[in-house]
DRENNU-483375 format. One record per residue (C-alpha): x, y, z. Coordinates in Angstrom, 3 decimals, decimal comma, padded with zeros to 6 digits. Example, Ala and Ser with C-alpha at 12.3 -4.5 7.8 and 13.67 -1.06 7.14 Angstrom:
! DRENNU-483375
+----------+----------+----------+
!        X !        Y !        Z !
+----------+----------+----------+
!  012,300 ! -004,500 !  007,800 !
!  013,670 ! -001,060 !  007,140 !
+----------+----------+----------+
! end
This chain:
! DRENNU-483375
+----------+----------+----------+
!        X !        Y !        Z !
+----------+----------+----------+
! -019,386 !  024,406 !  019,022 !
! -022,690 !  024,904 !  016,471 !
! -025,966 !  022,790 !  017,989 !
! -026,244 !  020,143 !  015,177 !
! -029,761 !  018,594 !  013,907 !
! -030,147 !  014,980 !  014,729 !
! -033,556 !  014,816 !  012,959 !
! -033,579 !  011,639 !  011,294 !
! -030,398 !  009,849 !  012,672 !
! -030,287 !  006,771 !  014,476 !
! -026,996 !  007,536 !  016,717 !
! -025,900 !  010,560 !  018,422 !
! -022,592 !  013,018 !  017,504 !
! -021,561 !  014,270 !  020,491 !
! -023,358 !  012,501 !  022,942 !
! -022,385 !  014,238 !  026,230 !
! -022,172 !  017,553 !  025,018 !
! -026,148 !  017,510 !  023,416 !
! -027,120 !  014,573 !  026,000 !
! -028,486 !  012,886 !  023,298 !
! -028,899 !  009,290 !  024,060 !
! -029,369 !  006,439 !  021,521 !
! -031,375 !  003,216 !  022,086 !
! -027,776 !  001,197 !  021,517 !
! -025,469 !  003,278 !  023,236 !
! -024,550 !  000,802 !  025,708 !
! -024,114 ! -001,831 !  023,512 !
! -020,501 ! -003,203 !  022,120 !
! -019,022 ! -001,516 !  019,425 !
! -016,160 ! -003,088 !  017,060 !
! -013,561 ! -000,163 !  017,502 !
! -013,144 !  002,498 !  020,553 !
! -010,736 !  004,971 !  019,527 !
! -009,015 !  007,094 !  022,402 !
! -008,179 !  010,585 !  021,072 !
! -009,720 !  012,096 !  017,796 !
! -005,983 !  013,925 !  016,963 !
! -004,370 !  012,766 !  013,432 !
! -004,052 !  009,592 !  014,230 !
! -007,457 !  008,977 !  016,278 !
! -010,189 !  009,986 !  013,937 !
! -007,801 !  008,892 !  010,497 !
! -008,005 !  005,639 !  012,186 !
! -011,931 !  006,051 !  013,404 !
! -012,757 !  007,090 !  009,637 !
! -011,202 !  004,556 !  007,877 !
! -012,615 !  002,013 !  010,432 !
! -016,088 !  002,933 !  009,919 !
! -015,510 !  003,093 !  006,224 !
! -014,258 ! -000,678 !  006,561 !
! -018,027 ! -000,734 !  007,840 !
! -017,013 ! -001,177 !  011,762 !
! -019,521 !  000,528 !  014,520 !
! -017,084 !  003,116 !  015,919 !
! -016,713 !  005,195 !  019,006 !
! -014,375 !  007,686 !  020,140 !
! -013,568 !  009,026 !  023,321 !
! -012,177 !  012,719 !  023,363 !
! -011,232 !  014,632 !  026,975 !
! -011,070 !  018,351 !  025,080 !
! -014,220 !  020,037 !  024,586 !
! -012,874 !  020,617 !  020,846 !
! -012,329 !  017,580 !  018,589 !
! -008,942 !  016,928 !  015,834 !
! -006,116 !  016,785 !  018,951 !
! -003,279 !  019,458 !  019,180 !
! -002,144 !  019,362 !  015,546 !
! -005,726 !  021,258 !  014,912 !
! -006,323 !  023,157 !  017,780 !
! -002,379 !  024,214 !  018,940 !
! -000,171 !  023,252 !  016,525 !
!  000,018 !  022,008 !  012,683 !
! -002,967 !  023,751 !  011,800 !
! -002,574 !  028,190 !  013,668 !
!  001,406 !  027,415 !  013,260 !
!  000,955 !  027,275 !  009,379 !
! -001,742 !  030,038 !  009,335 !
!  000,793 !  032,065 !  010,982 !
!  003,658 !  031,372 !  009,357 !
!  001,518 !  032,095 !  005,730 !
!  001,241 !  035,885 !  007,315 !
!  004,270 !  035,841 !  008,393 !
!  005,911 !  034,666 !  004,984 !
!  003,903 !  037,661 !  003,544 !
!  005,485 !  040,073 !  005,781 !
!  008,782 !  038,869 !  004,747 !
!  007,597 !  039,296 !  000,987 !
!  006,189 !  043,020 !  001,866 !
!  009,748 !  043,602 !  002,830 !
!  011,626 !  042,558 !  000,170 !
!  009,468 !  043,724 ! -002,499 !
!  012,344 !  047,091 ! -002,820 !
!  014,445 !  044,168 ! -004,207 !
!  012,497 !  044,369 ! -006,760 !
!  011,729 !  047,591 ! -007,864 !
!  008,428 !  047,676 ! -005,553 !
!  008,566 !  050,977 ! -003,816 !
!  005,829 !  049,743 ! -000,515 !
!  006,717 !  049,706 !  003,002 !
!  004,663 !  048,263 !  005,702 !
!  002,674 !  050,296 !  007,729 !
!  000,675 !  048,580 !  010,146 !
!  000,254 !  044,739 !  011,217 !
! -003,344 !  044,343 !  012,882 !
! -002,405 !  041,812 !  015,040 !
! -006,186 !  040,786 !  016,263 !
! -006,866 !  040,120 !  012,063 !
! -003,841 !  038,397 !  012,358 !
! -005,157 !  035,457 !  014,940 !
! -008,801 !  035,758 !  013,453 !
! -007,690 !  034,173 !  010,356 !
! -005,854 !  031,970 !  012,264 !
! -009,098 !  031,036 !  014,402 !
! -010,685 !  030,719 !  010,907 !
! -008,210 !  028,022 !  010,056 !
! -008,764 !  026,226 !  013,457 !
! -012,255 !  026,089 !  012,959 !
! -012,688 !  024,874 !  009,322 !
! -009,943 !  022,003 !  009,894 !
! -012,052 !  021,261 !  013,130 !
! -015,924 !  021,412 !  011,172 !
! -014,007 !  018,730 !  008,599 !
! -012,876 !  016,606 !  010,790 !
! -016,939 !  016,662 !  012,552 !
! -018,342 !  016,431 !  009,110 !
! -016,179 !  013,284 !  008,509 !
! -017,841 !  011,990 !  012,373 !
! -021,002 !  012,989 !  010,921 !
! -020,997 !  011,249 !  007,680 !
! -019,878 !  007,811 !  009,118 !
! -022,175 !  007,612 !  012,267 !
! -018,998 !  007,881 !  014,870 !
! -019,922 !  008,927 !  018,309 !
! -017,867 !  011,108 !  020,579 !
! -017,920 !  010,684 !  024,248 !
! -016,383 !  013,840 !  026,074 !
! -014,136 !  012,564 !  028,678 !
! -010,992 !  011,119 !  029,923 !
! -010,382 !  007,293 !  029,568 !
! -008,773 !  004,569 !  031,373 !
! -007,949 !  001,141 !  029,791 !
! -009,712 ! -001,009 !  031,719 !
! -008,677 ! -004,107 !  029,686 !
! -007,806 ! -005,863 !  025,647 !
! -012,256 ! -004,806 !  025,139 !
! -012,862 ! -002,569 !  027,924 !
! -012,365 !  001,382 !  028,419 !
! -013,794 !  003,399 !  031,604 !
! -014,444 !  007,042 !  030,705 !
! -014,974 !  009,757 !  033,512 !
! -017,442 !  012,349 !  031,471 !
! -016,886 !  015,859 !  031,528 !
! -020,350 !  016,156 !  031,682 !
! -019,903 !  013,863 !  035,311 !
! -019,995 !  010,305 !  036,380 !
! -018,282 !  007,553 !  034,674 !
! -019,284 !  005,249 !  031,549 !
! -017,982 !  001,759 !  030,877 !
! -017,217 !  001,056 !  026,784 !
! -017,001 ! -002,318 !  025,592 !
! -015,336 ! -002,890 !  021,725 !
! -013,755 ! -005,892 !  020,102 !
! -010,647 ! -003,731 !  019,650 !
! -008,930 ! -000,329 !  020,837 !
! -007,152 !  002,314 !  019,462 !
! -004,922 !  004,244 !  021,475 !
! -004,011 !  007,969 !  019,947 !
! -003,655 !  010,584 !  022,864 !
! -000,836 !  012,122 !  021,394 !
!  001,846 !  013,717 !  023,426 !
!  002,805 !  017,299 !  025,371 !
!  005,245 !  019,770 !  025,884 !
!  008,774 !  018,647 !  027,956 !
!  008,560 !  021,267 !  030,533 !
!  012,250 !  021,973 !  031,879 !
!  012,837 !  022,457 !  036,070 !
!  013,104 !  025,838 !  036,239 !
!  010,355 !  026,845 !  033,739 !
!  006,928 !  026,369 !  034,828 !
!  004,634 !  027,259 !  031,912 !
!  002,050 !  029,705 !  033,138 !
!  000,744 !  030,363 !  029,445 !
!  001,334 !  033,910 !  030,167 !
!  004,836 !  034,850 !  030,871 !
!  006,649 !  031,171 !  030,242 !
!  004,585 !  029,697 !  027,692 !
!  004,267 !  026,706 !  025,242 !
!  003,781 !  026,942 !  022,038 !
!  000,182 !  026,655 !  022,686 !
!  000,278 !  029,753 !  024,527 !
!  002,908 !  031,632 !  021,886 !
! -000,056 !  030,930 !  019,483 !
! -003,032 !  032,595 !  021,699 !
! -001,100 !  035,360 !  022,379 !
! -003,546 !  038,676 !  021,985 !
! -000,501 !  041,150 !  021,137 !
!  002,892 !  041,213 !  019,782 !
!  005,565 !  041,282 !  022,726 !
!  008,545 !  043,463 !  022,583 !
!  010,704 !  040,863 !  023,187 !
!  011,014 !  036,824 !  023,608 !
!  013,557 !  034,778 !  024,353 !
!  012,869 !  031,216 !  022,528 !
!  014,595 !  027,607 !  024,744 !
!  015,466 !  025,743 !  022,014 !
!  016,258 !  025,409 !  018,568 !
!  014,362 !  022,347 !  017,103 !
!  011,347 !  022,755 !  013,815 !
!  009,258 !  024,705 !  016,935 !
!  011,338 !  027,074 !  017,999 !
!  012,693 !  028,201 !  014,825 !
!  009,129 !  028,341 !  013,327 !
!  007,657 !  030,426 !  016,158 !
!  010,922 !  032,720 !  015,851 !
!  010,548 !  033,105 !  012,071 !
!  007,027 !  034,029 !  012,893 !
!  007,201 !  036,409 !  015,773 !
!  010,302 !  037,900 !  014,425 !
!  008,803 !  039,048 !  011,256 !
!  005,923 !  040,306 !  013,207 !
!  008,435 !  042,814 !  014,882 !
!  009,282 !  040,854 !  018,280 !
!  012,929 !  040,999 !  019,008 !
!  014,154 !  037,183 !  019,453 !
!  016,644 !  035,624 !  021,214 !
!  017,332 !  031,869 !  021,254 !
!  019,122 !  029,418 !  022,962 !
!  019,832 !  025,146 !  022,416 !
!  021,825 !  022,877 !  024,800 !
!  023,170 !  021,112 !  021,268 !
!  026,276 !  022,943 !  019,380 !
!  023,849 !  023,517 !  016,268 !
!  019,842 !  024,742 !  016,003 !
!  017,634 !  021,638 !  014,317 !
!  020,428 !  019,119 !  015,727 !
!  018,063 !  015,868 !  014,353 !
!  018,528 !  017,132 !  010,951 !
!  020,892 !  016,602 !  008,313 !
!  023,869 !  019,475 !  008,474 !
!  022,981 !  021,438 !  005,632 !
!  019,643 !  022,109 !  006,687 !
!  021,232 !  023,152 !  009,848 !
!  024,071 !  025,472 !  007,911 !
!  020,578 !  026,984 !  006,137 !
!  018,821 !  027,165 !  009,370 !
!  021,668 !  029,620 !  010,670 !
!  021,810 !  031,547 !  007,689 !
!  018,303 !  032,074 !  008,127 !
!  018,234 !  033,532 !  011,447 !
!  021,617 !  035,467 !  011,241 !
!  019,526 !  037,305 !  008,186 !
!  016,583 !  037,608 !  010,671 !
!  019,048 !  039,416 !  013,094 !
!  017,738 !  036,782 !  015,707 !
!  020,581 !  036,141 !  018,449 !
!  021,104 !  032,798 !  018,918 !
!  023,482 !  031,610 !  021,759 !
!  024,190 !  027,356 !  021,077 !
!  026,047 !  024,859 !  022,982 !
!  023,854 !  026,906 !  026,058 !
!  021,240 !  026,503 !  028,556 !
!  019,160 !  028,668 !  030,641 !
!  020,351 !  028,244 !  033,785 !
!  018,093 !  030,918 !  035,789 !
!  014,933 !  033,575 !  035,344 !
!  013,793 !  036,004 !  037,742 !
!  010,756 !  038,091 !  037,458 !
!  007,125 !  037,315 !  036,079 !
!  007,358 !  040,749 !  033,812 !
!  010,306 !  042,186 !  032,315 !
!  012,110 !  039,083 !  032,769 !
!  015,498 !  038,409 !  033,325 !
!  017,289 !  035,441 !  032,134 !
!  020,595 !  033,908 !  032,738 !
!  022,239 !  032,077 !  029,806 !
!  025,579 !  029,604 !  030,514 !
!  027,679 !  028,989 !  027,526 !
!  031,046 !  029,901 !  026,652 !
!  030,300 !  033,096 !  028,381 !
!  027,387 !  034,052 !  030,779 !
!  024,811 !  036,322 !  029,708 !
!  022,367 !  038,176 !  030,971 !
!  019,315 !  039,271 !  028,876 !
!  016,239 !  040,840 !  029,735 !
!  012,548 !  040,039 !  027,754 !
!  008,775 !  039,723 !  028,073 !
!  007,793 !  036,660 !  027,142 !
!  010,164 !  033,047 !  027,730 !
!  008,660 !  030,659 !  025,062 !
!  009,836 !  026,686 !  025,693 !
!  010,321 !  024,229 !  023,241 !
!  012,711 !  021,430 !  024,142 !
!  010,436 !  018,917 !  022,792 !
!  007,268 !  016,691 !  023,099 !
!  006,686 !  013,296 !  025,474 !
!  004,013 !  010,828 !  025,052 !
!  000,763 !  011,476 !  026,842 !
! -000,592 !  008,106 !  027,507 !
! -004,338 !  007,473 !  029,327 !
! -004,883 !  005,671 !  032,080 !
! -003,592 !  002,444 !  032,209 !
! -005,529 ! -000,265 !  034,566 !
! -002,496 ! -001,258 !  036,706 !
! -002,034 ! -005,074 !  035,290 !
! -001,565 ! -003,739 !  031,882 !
!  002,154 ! -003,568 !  031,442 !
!  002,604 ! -001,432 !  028,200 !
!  003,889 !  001,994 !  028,624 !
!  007,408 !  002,404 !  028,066 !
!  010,054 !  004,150 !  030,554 !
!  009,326 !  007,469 !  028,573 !
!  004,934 !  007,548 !  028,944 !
!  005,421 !  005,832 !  025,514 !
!  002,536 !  002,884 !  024,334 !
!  005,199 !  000,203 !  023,165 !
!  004,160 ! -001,217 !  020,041 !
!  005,491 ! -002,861 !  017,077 !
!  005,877 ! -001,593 !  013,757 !
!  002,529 ! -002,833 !  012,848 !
!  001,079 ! -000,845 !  015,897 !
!  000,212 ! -003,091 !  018,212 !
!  000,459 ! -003,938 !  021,963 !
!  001,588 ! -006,881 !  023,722 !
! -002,496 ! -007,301 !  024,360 !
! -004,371 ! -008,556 !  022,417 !
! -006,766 ! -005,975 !  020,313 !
! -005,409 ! -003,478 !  021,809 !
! -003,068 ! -000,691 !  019,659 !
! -001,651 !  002,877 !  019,577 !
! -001,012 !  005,080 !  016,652 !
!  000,754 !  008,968 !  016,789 !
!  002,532 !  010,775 !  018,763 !
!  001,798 !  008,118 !  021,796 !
!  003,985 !  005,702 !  020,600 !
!  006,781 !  008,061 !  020,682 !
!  007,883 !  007,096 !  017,406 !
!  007,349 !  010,170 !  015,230 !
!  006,339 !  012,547 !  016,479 !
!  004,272 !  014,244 !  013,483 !
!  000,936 !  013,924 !  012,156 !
!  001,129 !  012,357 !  009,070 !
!  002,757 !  009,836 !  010,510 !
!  000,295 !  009,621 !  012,678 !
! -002,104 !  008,943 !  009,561 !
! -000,166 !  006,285 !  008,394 !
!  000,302 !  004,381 !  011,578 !
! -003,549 !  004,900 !  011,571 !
! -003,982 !  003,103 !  008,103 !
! -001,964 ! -000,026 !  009,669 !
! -003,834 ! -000,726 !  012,559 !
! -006,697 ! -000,636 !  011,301 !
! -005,503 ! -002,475 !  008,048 !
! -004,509 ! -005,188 !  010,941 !
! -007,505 ! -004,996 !  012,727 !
! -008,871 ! -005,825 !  009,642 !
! -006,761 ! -009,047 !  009,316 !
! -004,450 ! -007,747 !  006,428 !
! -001,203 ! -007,810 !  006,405 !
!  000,256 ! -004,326 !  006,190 !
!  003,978 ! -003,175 !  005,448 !
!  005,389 ! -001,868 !  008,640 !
!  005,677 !  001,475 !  009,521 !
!  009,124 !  002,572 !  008,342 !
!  010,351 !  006,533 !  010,093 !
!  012,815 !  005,917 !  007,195 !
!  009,598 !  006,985 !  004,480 !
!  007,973 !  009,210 !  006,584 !
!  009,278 !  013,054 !  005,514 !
!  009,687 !  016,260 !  007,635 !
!  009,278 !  019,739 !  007,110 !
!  009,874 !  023,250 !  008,616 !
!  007,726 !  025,818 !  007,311 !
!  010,234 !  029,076 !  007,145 !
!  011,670 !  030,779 !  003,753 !
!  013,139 !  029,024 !  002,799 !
!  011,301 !  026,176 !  003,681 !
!  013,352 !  023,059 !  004,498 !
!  012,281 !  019,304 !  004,676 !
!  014,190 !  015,808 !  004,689 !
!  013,309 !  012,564 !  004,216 !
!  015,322 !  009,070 !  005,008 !
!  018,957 !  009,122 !  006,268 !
!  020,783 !  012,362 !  007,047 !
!  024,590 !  012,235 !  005,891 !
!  026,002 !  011,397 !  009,869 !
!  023,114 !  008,554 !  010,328 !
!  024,157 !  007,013 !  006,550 !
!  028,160 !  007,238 !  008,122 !
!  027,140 !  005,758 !  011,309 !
!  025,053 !  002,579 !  009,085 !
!  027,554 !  002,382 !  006,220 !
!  030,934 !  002,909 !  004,333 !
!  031,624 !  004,378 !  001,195 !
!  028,414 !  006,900 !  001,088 !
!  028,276 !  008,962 ! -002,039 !
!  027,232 !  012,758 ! -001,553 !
!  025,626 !  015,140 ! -004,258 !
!  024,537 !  018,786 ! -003,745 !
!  023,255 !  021,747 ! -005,869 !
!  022,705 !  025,157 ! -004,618 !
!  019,548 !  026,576 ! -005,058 !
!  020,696 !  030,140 ! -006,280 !
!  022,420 !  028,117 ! -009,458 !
!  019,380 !  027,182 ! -010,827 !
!  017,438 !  028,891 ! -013,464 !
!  014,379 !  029,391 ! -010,581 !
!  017,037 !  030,459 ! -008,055 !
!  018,290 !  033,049 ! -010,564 !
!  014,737 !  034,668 ! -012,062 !
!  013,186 !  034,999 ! -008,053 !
!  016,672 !  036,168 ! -006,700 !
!  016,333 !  033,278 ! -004,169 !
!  019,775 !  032,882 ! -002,335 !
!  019,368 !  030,799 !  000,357 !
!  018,584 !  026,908 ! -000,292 !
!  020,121 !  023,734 ! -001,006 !
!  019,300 !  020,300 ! -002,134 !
!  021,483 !  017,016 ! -001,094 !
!  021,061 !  013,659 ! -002,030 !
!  022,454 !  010,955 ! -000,146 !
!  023,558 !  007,108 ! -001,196 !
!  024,836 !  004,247 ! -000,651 !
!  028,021 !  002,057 ! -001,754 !
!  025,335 !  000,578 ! -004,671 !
!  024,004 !  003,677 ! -005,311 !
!  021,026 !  003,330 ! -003,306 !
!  019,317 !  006,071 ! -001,823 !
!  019,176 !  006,586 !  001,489 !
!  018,233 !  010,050 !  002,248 !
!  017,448 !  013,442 !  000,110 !
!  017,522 !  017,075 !  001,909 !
!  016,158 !  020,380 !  000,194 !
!  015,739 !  023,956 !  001,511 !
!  014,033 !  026,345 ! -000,786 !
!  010,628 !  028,012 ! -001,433 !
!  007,812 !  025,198 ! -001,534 !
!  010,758 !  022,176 ! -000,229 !
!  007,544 !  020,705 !  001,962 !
!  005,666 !  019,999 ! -000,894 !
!  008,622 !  019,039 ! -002,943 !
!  009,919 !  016,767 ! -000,489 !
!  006,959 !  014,147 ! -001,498 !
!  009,141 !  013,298 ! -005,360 !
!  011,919 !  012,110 ! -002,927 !
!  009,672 !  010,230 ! -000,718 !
!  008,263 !  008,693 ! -004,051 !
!  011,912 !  007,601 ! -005,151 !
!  012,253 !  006,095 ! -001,426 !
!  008,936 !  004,078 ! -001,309 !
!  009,665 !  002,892 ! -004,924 !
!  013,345 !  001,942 ! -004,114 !
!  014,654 !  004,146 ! -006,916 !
!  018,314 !  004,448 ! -006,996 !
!  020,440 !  007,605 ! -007,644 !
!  021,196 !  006,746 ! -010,830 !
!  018,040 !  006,461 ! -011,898 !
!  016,521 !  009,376 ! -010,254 !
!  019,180 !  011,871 ! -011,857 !
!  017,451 !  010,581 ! -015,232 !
!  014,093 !  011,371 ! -014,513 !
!  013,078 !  014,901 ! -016,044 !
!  012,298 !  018,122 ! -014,289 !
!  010,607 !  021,116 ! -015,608 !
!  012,484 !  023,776 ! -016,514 !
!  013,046 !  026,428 ! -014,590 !
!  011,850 !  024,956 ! -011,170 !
!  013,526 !  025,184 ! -007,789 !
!  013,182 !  020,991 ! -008,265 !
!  015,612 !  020,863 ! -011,046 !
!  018,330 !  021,293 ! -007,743 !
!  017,685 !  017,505 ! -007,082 !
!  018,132 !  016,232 ! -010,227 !
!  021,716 !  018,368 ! -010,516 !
!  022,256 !  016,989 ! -006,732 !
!  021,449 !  013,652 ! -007,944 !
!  023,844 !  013,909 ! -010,987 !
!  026,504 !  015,236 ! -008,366 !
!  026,568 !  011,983 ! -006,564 !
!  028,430 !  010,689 ! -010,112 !
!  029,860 !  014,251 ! -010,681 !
!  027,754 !  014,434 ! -013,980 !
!  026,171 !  017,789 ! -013,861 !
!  026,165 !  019,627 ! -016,439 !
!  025,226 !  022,647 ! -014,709 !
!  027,904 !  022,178 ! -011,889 !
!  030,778 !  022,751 ! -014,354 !
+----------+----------+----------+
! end
């Protein structure tokens, strides 16, 4: 991390790692934030904008939480090479005659380092500009004002605040028989440090992680095979997404073995795995990446302070706070979504309640998802078996992406967009896979905040040709007024 210049300032940046100590360091602050992930410094930011004195305490040496450092951040670097590849490909399609010659895989991660570090300098720059000290260590709640910190740099500090923010953000499920060694079993943390291509990887399971890191290493020439416990890959998303998903892959020529679990490996190298399903099957591979999910990574809780959940969870309400007073937790933590601009939300309401306003709730039913393959997929609200489960009567309209005028001009056949609503015409949930559906996701998440109904939203104009125009025709479809469907 670059030395900064403190000429001038009252109060310290990183105070442990510069040992730069400031007259008031010792003294109360309003806010201690635990964690400077999505959640942690949105919520240290817009607390010192509110004018609060704010400190944050950080264990990693590098600030911004996993999301920067091993995960949002070098996924979607990686995936933009990766989509590239794909394009390199596919440009014959079109009359291009290329091929692809080489992949310099070292270039490769030093953009994605590049990426890293400029999310990571923003996210200091933002510390910088608001006065918020960092304390480098790990902390223990203490109590509803107090936080004990053991530095990295050695000993231990006592911070005192009016109020607390929890935000240490969760980790990889590790499964029995796979111990993650970062170099033969890895995370994704280690799939995305890796400092060559392996020959070969087989991928435990099939949620937004696994089939992003598949979609990535398979178009960097690794040979993929994947495996989830559930009947279907991505089984939290709406089916159609999941009927894309498998397209997807089967064009990829990944294997994918579902409704199976890896039931043995042997061998640190050239590593043999044991798949039970229908059938068993033995593969062999280099690398066994993991990704079965995340759990709540909590800190230290002082013993009488009864508020972690049976699953490492912080159990708050939907306003984000604790049984304690002054005490809350935003992100990943709370083991409520488990994504980072959610995290940035559930940031804005505690402090908003710190602040003694009265925020809207958080709501998972507003908060949208996305998977960052081609085609890209994303969802927001209900998915057609939740809406079933809730209510009767629940009106369905799709529109395939390769019928609209975008679909045609690009040759873009995958893709699909599905609205979903109620009895009143309501809507409860929209669903799109196609080039760009992460950003386009945000005009159904509009029509959800605003409590549009379906009715309304097939009315509203889309440009012409645009891979959007598919929800409008799947919004018509819910009445069986498209024009375009015939």
């Amino acid at each position: 991390m670059d030395r900064i210049d403190y000429s001038g300032r009252k109060k310290p940046y990183f105070i442990n790692t510069y040992h730069y100590i400031g007259a008031d360091d010792n003294m109360s602050k309003d806010l201690t934030v635990i964690g400077s992930g999505p959640g942690g410094y949105v919520a240290a930011v817009l607390g010192a904008k509110e004018g609060l004195d704010v400190q944050v305490v950080e264990k990693e040496a590098s600030i911004g939480g996993v999301c920067t450092n091993h995960g949002c951040i070098p996924s979607k670097a990686l995936l933009s090479t990766a989509e590239k590849i794909e394009t390199i490909k596919g440009a014959r399609r079109d009359g291009i005659n290329t091929s692809l010659e080489d992949i310099d895989f070292k270039k490769v991660m030093s953009k994605k380092e590049r990426a890293v570090k400029i999310s990571r300098k923003a996210i200091r720059s933002l510390f910088h500009k608001h006065d918020i000290d960092v304390i480098e260590g790990t902390a223990e709640v203490m109590g509803p004002k107090e936080v004990k910190v053991k530095k990295n740099s050695g000993g231990n500090e006592i911070l005192t605040s009016n109020d607390i923010i929890i935000a240490t953000g969760s980790e990889p499920i590790t499964l029995p028989n796979l111990e993650i060694d970062e170099e033969n079993i890895i995370s994704s943390r280690g799939a995305l440090d890796l400092k060559r291509v392996p020959e070969s990887m087989l991928i435990v399971g099939g949620g937004y992680i696994g089939i992003e890191m598949a979609y990535v290493f398979s178009s960097l020439g690794t040979k993929i095979t994947m495996v989830e416990l559930e009947d279907e890959l991505l089984p939290n998303m709406d089916k159609d997404l999941r009927d894309v998903a498998e397209q997807m892959m089967k064009r990829k020529r990944i294997e994918v073995y579902t409704g199976s679990k890896l039931v043995d490996i042997q061998g640190k190298e050239n590593i043999k795995a044991i798949i039970e399903g229908d059938t068993e099957e033995e593969i062999k591979v280099e690398k066994v990446l993991t990704s079965v999910g995340r759990r709540p990574t909590p800190p230290e809780i002082h013993g009488e302070l009864d508020i972690i959940g049976e699953h490492g969870e912080i159990l708050v309400d939907d306003h984000m706070k604790t049984e304690l007073d002054n005490i809350y937790a935003v992100g990943d933590v709370t083991g409520k979504s488990m994504l980072a601009h959610a995290a940035y939300k559930q940031a804005e309401i505690a402090v908003d309640e710190i602040m003694g306003r009265s925020p809207k709730g958080f709501s998972k039913f507003e908060i949208p998802a996305g998977i960052y393959t081609h085609p890209e997929m994303a969802s927001v609200g209900l998915t057609e078996e939740e809406a079933e489960e809730k209510l009767d009567n629940v009106k369905i309209g799709k529109y395939s992406i390769s019928r609209t005028g975008r679909g045609a001009s690009t040759g873009e056949r995958m893709g699909v967009a599905k609205i979903i609503a109620g009895p009143d015409n309501e809507l409860l949930g929209l669903h799109l896979a196609c080039p760009g559906a992460t950003d386009l996701i945000m005009e159904g998440t509009a029509a959800l905040r605003c409590g549009m109904d379906a009715k309304e939203f097939s009315q509203m104009v889309h440009p012409h040709p645009t891979y959007s125009e598919a929800l409008k025709e799947a919004a018509e479809n819910v009445f069986k007024e498209s024009v375009h469907s015939g």
